[in-house]
ROSE-4610 file (N, C-alpha, C; in Angstrom, 1 decimal, always signed):
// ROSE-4610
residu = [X/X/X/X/X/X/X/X/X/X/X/X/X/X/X/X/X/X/X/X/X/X/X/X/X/X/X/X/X/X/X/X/X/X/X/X/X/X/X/X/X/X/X/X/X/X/X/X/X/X/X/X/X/X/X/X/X/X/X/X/X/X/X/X/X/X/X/X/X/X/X/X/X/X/X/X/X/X/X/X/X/X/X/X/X/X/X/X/X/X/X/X/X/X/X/X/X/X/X/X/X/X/X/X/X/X/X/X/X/X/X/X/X/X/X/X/X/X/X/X/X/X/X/X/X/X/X/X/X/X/X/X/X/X/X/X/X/X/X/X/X/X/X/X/X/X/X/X/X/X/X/X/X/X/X/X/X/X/X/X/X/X/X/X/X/X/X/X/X/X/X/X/X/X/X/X/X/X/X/X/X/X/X/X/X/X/X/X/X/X/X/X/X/X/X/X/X/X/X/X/X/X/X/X/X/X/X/X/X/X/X/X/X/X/X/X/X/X/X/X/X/X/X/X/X/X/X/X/X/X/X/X/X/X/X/X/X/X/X/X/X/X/X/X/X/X/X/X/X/X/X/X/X/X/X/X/X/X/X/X/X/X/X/X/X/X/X/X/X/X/X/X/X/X/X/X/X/X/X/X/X/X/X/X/X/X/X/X/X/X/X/X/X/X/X/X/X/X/X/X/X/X/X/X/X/X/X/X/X/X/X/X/X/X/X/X/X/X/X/X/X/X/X/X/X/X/X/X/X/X/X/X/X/X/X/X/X/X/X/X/X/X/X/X/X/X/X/X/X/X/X/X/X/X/X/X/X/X/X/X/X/X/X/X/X/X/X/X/X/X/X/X/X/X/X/X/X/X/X/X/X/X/X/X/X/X/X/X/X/X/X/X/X/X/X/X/X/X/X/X/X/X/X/X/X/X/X/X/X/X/X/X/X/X/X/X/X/X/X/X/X/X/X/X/X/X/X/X/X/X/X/X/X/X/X/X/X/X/X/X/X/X/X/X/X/X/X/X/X/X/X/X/X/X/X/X/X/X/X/X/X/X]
num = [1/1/1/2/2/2/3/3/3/4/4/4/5/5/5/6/6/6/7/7/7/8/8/8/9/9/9/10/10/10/11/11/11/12/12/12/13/13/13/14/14/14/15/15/15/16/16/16/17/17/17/18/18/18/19/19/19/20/20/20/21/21/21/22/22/22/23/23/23/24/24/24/25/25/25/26/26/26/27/27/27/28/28/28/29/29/29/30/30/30/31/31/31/32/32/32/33/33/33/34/34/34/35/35/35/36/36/36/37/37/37/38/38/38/39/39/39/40/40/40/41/41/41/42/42/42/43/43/43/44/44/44/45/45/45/46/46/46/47/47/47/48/48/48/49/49/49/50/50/50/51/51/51/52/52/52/53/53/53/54/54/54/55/55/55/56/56/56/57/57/57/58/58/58/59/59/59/60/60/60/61/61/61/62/62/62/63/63/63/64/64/64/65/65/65/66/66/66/67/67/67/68/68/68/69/69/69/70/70/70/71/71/71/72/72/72/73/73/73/74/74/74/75/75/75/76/76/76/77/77/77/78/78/78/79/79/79/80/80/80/81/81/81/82/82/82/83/83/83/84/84/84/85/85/85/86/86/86/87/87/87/88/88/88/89/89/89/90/90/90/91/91/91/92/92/92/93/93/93/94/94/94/95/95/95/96/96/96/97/97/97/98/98/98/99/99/99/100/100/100/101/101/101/102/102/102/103/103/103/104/104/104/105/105/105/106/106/106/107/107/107/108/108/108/109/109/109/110/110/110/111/111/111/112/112/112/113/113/113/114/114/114/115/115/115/116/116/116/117/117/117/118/118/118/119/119/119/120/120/120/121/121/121/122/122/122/123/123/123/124/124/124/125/125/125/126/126/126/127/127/127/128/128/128/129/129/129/130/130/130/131/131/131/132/132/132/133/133/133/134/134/134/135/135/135/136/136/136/137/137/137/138/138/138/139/139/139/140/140/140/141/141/141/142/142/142/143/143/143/144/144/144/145/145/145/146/146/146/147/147/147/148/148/148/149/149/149/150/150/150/151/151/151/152/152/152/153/153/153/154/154/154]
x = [+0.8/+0.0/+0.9/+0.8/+1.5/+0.3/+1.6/+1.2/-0.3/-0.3/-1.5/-3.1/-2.3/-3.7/-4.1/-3.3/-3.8/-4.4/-3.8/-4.4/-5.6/-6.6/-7.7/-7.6/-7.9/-7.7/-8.2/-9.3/-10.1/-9.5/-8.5/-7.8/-6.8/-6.5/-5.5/-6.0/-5.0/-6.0/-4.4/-4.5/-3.6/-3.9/-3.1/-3.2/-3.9/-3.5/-4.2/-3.4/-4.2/-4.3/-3.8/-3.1/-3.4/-2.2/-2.8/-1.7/-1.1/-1.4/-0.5/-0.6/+0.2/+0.0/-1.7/-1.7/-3.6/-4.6/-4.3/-5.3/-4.9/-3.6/-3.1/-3.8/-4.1/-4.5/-5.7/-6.3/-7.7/-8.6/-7.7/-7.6/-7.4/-6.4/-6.3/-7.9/-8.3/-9.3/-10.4/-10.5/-11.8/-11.8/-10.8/-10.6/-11.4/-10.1/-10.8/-12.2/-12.9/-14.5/-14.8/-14.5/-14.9/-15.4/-13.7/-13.6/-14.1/-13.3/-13.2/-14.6/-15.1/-16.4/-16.1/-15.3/-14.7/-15.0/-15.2/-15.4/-14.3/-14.3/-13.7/-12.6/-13.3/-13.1/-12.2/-12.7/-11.7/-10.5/-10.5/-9.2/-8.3/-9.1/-7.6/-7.8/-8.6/-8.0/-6.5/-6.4/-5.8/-4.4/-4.8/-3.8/-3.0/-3.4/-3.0/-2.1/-3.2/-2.5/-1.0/-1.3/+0.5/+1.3/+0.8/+2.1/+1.9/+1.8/+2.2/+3.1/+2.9/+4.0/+5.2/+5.4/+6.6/+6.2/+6.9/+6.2/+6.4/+5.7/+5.8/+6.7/+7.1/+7.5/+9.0/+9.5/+10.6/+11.8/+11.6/+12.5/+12.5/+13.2/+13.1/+11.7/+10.5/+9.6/+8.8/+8.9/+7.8/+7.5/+6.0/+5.8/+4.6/+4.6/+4.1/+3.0/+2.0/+1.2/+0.6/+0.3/-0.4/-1.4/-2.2/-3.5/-3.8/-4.2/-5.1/-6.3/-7.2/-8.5/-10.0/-10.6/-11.8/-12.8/-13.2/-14.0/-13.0/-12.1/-11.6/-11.2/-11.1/-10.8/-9.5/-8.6/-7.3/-6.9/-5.1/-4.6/-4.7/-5.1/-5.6/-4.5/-3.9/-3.7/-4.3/-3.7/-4.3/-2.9/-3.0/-2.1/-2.4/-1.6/-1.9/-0.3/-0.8/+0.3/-0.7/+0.5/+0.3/+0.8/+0.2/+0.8/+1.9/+1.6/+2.8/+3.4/+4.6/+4.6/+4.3/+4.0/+3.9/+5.1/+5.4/+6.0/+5.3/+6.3/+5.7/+6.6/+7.3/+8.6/+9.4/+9.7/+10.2/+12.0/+12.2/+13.3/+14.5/+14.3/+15.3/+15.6/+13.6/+13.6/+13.0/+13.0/+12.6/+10.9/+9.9/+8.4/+8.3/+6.8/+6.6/+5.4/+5.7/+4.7/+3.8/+4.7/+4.0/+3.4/+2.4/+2.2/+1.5/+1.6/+1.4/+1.2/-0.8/-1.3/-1.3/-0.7/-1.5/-2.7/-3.6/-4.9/-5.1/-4.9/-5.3/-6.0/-6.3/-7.3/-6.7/-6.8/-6.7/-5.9/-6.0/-5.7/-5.0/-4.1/-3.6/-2.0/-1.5/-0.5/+0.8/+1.6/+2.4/+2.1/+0.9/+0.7/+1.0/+0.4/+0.8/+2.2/+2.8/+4.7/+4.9/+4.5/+5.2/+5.2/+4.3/+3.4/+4.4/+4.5/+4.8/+6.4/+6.7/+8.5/+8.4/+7.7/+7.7/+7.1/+6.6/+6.1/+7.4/+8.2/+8.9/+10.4/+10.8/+11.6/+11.0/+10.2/+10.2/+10.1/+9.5/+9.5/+10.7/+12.1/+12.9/+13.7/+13.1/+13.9/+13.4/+14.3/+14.3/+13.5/+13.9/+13.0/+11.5/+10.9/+10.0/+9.1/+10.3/+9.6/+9.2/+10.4/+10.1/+8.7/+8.7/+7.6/+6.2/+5.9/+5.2/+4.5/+5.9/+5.6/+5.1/+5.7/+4.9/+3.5/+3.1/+2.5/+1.1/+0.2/-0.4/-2.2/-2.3/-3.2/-3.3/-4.5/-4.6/-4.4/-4.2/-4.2/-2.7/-2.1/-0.2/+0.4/-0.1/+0.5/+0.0/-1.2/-1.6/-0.5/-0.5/+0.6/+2.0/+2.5/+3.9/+4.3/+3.0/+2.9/+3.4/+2.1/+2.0/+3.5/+4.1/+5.1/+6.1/+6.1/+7.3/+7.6/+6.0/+6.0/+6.2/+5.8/+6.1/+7.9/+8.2/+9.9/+10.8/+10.5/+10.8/+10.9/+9.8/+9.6/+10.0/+10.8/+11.5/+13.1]
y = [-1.2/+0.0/+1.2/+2.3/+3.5/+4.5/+5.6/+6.6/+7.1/+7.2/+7.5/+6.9/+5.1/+4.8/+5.4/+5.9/+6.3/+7.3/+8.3/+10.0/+10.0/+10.3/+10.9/+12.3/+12.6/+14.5/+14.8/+14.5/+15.1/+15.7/+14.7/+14.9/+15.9/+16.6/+17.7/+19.2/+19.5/+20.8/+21.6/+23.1/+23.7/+25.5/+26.3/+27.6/+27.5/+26.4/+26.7/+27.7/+28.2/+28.6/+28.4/+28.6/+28.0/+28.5/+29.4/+29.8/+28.8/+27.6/+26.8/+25.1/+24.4/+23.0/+22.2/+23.1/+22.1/+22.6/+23.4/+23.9/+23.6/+23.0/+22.6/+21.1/+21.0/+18.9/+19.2/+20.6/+20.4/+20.4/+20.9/+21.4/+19.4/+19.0/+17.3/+16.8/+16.5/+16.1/+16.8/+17.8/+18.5/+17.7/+17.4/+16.6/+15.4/+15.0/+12.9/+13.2/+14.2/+13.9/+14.3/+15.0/+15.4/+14.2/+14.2/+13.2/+11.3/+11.4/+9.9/+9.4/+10.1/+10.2/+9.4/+9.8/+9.7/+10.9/+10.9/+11.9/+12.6/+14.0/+14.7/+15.1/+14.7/+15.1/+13.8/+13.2/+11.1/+11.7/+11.9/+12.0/+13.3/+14.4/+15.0/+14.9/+13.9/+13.4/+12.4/+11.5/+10.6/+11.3/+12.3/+13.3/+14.1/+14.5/+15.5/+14.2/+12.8/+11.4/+11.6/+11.6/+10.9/+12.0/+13.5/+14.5/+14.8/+13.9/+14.2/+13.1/+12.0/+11.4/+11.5/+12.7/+13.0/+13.4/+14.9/+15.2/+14.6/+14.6/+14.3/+14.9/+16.3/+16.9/+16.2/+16.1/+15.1/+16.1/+17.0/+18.2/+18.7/+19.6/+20.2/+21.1/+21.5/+21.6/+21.1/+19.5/+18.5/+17.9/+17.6/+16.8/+15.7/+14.2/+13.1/+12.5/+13.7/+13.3/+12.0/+11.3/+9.7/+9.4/+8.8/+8.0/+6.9/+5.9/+4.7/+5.1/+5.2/+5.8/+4.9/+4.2/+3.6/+3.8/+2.8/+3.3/+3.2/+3.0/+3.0/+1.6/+1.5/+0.2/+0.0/+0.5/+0.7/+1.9/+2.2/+3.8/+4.4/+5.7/+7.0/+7.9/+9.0/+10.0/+11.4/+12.1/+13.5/+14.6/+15.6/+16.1/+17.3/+18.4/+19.9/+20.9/+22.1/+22.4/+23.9/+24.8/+26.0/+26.9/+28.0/+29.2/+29.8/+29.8/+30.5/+29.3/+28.8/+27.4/+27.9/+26.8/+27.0/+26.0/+26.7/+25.8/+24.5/+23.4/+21.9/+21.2/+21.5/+20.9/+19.9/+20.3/+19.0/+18.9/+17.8/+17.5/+18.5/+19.5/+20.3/+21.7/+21.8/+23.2/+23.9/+23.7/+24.6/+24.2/+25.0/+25.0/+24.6/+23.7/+22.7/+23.7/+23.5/+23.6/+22.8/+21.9/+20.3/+19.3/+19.1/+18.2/+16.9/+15.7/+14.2/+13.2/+13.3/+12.6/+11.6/+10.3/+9.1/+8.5/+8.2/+7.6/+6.4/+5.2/+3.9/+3.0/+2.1/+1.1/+0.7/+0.3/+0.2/-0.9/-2.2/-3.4/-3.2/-2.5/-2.3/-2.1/-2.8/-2.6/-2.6/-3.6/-3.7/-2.6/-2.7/-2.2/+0.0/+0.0/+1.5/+1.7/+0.7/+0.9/+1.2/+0.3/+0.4/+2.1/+2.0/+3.2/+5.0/+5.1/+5.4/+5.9/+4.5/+4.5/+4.7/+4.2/+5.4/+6.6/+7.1/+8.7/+9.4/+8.8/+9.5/+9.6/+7.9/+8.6/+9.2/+9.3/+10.0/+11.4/+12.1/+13.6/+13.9/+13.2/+13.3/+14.6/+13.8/+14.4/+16.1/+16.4/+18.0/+18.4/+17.4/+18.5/+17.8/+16.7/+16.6/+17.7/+17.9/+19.4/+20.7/+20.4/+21.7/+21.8/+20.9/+20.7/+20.8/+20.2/+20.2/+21.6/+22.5/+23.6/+24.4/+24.2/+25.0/+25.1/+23.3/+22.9/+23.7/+24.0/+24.8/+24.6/+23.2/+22.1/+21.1/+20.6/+19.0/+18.0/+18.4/+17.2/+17.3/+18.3/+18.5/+17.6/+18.2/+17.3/+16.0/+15.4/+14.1/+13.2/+14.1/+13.8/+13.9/+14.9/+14.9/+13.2/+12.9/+11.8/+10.9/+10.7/+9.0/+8.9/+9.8/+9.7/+9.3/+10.2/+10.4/+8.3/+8.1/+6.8/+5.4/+5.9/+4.7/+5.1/+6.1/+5.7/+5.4/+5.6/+5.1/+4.0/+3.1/+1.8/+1.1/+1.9/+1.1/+0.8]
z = [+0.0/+0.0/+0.0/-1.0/-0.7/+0.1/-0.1/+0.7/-0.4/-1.6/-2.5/-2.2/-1.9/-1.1/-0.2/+0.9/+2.1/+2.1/+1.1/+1.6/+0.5/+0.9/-0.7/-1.1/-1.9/-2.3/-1.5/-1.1/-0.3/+0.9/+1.4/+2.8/+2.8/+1.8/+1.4/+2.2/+2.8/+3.1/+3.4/+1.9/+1.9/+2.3/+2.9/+2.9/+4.3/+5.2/+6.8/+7.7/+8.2/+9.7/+10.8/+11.1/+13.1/+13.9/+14.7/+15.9/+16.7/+16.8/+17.5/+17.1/+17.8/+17.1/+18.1/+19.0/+19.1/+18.2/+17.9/+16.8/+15.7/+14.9/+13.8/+13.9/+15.0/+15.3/+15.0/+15.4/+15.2/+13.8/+13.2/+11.9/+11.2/+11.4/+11.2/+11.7/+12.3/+13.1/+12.3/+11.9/+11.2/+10.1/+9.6/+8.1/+8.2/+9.4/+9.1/+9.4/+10.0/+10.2/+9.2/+8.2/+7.1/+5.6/+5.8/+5.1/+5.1/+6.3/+6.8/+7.7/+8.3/+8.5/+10.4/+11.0/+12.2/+13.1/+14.3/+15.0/+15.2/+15.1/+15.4/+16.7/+17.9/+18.9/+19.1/+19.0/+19.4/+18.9/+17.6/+16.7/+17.5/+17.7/+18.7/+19.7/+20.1/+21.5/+21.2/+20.1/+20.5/+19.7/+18.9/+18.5/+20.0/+20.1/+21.8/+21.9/+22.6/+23.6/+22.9/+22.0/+21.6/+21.3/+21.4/+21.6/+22.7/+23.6/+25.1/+25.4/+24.7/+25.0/+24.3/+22.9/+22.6/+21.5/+21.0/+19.6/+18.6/+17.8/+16.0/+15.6/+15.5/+14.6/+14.4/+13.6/+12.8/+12.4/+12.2/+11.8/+10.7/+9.8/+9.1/+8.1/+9.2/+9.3/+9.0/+9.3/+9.1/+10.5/+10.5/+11.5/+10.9/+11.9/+11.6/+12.5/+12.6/+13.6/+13.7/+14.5/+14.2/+15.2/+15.2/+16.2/+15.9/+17.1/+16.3/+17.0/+15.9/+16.2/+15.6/+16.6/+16.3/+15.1/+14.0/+13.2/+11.6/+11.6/+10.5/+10.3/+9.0/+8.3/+8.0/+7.7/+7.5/+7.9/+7.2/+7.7/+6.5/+7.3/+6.4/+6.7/+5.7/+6.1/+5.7/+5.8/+6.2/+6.1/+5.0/+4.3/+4.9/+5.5/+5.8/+5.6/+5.0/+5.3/+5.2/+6.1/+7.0/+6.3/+6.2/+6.3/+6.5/+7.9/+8.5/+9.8/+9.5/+10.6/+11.9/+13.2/+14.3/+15.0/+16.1/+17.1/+17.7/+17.1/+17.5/+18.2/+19.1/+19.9/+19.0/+17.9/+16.7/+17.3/+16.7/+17.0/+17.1/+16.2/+15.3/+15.6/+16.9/+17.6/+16.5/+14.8/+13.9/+14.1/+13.3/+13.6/+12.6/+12.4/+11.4/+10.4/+8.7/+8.2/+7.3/+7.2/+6.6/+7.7/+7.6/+8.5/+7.6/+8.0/+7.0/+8.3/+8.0/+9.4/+9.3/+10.6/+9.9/+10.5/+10.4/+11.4/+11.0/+12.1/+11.8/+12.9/+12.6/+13.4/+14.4/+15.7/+16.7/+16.2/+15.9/+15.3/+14.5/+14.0/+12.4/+12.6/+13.9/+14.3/+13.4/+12.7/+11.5/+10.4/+9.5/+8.8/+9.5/+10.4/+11.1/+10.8/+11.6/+11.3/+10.5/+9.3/+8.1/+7.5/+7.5/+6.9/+7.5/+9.4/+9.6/+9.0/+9.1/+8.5/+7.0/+5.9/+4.6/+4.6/+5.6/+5.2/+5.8/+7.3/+7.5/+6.2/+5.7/+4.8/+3.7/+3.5/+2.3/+2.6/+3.6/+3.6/+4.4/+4.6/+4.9/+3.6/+2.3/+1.2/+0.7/+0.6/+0.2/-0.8/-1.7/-2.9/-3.1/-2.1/-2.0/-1.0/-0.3/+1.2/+0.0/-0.6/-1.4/-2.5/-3.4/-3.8/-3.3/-2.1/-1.5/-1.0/-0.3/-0.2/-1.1/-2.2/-3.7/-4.5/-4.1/-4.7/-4.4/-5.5/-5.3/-5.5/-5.4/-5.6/-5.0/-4.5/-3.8/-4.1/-6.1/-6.6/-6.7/-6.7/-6.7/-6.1/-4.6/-3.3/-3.5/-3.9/-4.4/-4.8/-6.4/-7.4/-6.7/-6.2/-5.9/-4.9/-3.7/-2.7/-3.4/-4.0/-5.1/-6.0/-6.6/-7.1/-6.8/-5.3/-4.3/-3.6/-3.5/-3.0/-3.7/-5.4/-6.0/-6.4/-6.5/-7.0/-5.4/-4.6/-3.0/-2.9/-3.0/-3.4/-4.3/-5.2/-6.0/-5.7]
């Protein structure tokens, strides 16, 4: 499964808002109810749970928010990127403006890992950060993901 399966356009959400990272979660969490048809509130709850036990943010203004969250069938993600970044205690001290959610099934333990460890390497890479940042469509960052994930994979 790549990263293209997981995210739908739909879950794209570019030119956000948010004075800080609980409102950047909330902004994640408005989506999957949006989209994914999950409650909202579960989702930053279990968003908050796990940046209390140590942040997402990964460095270079990316962060990798994740939940296992009731109701879903597999892992979904959830694409955001910000305006103006916010302070997310990331590894690196820098503030994140990419953010690449993952939401999965309680049960879906392996498959979460995995998943987790290709989104991280892959937005490791620069000129996918860069792209991304540019990209100026849902179906861009779509496109830029699915690409980024099938030549990764190879």
């Amino acid at each position: 499964m790549t990263i293209a399966d997981l995210l739908d356009p739909g879950a794209v959400a570019l030119r956000v808002s948010a004075p800080g990272k609980r409102q950047v979660l909330g902004v994640i969490a408005d989506v999957a109810a949006r989209v994914l048809g999950v409650d909202a509130d579960v989702v930053l709850e279990g968003l908050m749970e796990r940046e209390a036990a140590g942040s997402t943010g990964v460095g270079q203004g990316v962060a990798i928010p994740h939940a296992r969250i009731e109701g879903l069938d597999r892992v979904r993600a959830i694409f955001v990127r910000l305006e103006t970044p916010v302070a997310f205690g990331s590894v690196d001290d820098k503030p994140v403006d990419l953010l690449l959610a993952l939401l999965a099934p309680p049960e879906a333990n392996a498959q979460h890992l995995r998943s987790l460890a290709r989104v991280s390497r892959m937005m490791r890479q620069p000129e996918l950060r860069e792209g991304l940042r540019q990209a100026r469509s849902a179906d861009a960052v779509h496109v830029l993901l699915a690409h980024e994930a099938t030549s990764s994979a190879a």
